[in-house]
MARTI-340191 format. One record per residue (C-alpha): x, y negated, z. Coordinates in steps of 0.02 Angstrom, whole numbers. Last residue first. Example, Ala and Ser with C-alpha at 12.3 -4.5 7.8 and 13.67 -1.06 7.14 Angstrom:
2
REC;east;north;up
REC;684;53;357;
REC;615;225;390;
END
This chain:
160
REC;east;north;up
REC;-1232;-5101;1170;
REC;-1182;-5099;1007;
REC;-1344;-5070;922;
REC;-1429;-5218;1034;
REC;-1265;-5319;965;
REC;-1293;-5301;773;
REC;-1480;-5325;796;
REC;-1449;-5486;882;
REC;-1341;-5557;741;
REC;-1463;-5483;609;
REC;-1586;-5603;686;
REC;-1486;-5745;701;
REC;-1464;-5708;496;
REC;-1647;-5695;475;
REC;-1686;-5831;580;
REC;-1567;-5974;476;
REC;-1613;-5885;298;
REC;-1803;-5892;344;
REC;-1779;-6080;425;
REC;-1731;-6136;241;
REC;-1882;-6045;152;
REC;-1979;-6168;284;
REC;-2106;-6074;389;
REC;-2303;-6012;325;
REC;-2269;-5821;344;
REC;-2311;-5756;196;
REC;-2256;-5900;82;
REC;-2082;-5909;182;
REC;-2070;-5731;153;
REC;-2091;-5743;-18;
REC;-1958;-5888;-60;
REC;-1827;-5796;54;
REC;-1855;-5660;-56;
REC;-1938;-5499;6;
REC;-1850;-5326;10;
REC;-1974;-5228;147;
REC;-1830;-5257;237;
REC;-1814;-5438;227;
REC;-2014;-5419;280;
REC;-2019;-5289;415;
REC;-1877;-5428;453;
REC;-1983;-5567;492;
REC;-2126;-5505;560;
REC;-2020;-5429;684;
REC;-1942;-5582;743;
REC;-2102;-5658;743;
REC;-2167;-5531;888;
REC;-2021;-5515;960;
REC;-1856;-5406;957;
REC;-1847;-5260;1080;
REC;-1934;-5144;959;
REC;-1819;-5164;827;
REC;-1693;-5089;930;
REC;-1787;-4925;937;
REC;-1838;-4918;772;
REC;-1636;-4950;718;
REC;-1604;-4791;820;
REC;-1734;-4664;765;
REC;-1662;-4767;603;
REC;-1486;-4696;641;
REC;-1551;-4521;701;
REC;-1641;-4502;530;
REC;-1501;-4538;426;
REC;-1401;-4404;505;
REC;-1251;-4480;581;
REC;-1105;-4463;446;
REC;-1039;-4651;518;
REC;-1035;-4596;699;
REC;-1160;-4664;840;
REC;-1099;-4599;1022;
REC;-1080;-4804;1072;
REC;-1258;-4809;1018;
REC;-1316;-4746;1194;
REC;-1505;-4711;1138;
REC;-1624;-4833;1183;
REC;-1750;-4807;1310;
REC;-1720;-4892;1463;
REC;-1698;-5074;1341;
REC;-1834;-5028;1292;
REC;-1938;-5057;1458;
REC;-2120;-4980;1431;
REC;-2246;-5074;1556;
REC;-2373;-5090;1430;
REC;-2469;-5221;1306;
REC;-2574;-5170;1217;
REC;-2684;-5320;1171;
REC;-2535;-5411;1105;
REC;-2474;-5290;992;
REC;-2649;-5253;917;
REC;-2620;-5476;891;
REC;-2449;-5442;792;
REC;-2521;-5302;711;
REC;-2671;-5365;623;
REC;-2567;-5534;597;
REC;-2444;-5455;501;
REC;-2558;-5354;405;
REC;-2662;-5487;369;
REC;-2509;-5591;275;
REC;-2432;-5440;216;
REC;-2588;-5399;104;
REC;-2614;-5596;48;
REC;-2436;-5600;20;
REC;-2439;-5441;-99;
REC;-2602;-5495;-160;
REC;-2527;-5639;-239;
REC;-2560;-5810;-168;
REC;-2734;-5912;-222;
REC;-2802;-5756;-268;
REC;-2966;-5791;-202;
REC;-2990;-5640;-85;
REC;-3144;-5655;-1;
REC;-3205;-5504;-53;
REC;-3059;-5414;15;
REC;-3059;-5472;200;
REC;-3172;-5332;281;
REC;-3070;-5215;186;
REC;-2901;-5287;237;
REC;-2974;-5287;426;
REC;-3023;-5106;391;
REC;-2838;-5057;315;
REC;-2758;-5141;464;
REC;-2858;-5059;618;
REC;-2837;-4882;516;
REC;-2632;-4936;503;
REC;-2660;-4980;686;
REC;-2748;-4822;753;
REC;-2623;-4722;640;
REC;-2449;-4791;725;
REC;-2535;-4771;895;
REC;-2585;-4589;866;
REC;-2410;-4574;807;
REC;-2323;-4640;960;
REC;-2222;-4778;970;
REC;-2322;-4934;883;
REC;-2264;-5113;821;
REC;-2111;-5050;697;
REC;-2188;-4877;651;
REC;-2377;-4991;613;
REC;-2277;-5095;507;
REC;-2176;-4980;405;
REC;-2341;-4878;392;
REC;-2422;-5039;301;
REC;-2275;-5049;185;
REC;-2269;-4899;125;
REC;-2468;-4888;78;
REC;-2450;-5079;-18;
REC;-2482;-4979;-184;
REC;-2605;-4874;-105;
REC;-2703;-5008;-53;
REC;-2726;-5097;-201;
REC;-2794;-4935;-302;
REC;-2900;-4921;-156;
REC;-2957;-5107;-165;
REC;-3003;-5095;-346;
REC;-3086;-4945;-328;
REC;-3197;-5010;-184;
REC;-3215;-5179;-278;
REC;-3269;-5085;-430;
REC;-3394;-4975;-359;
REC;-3381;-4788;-345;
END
């Protein structure tokens, strides 16, 4: 195996969790979910050799990944209203199963838009301010500002 192909595969597999994150937040169904992470991985391929290192690869990775799914997103674009679809939260209980409540996040975080999902695949994905600001080009100031207006409109989709 050549070096850039191990190189990238070692790469890859440390960013795996991330990708999948992505491709659960912009895709429903699990055919969906792997079309995009298989979209992603081949543009981060067909982008690898012209990696400088200018940022770290961890910007670099979410940077394309981002973008891969943010413009997939665009080209599919359907009918589906989520608002239909979510779950009455009202019902939710503190000891729900942990897989109910992000069933439940998922389906909130679906309603937000296109940046608004960038940026919190990236708070939750653990990011500083300072990172996600490098990743996705906007003042580190204006991260804290959306984040939190984010948040806001998570916290009242899930109470609705």
């Amino acid at each position: 195996m050549e070096s850039i192909e191990k190189d990238f595969l070692t790469t890859l597999s440390q960013y795996n969790a991330m990708i999948h994150k992505l491709c659960s937040l912009y895709r429903d169904g699990v055919e969906d979910r792997e079309d995009l992470f298989q979209e992603i991985v081949f543009q981060l391929w067909k982008s690898y050799p012209n990696y400088r290192g200018d940022a770290k690869i961890s910007t670099w990775m979410y940077r394309i990944a981002l973008n891969t799914a943010i413009a997939s997103f665009r080209k599919k674009t359907t009918s589906i209203n989520y608002l239909n679809q979510l779950p009455d939260f009202a019902e939710e209980q503190p000891n729900d199963e942990p897989g109910l409540r992000q069933e439940r996040l998922f389906a909130v975080l679906k309603l937000l838009d296109d940046s608004e999902k960038a940026l919190i695949a990236l708070y939750f994905e653990e990011l500083s301010y300072q990172q996600i600001a490098e990743i996705t080009g906007i003042n580190e100031n204006y991260v804290g500002v959306k984040l939190n207006r984010i948040k806001t409109k998570i916290k009242t989709l899930l109470n609705k």
